[in-house]
N, C-alpha and C positions, 0 to 999 in steps of 0.2 A: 583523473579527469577533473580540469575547472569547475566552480560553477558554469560559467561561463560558456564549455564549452557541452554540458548539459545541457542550460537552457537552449542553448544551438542547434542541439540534436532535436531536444522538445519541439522546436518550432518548427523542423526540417519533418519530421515525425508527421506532426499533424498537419502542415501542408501536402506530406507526399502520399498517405493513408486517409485523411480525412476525420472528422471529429469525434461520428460515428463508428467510426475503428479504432478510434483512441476507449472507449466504453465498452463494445465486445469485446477487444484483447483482454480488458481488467475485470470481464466478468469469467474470461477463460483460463486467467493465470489465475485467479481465486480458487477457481475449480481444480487446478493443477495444484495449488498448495492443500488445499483438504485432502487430497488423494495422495500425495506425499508424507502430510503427518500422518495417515490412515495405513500406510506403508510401513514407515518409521515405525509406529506402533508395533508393528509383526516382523521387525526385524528385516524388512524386503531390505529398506533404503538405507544409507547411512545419512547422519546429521547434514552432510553438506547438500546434498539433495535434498533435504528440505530449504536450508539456507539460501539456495539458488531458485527456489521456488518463490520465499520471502522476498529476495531482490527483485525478482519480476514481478512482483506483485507492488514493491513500494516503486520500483521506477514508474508504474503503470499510473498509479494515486497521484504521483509529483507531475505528472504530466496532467491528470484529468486536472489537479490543481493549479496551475498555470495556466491551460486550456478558457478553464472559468475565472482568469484572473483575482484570484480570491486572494485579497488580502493576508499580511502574514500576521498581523496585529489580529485583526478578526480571528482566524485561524488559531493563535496561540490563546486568546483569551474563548473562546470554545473548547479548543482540546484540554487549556486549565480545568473546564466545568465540569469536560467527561471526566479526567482522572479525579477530580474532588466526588463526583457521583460514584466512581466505584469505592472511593474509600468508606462513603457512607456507607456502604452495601457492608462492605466487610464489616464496620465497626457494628453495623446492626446485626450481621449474622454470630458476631462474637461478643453480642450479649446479650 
């Protein structure tokens, strides 16, 4: 699938569900991936049942974030600052 024809679906999505259902579906597939790797863990699931949990969960995010039109400059220079703060964390915890 395009970009293109993603973002087509995104818009078609939150026109035909509305905004408010673009945020409880991503708080439901959040909850479906915890209970998938909690699965995983015990041998229930295999990897791709988590994988397909993953996917529902990033499709969900890429929409709330088009939804909110949020910049992808903003975006990328925040998500730079989370991964620079977890690396601090590790370098602190290993020394």
């Amino acid at each position: 699938m395009t970009d293109q024809e993603k973002k087509d679906l995104m818009t078609l999505s939150i026109k035909t569900f509305g905004e408010r259902s673009q945020t409880d579906q991503l708080h439901e597939e959040i909850g479906e991936l915890m209970a998938k790797i909690n699965q995983h863990r015990r041998g229930r699931v295999s990897i791709n049942d988590v994988i397909e949990e993953i996917v529902d969960v990033k499709q969900c995010l890429d929409t709330i974030i088009y939804m909110f039109g949020i910049d992808p400059e903003e975006y990328n220079k925040i998500e730079d600052q989370q991964w620079n703060k977890m690396k601090k964390q590790i370098e602190e915890r290993l020394t």
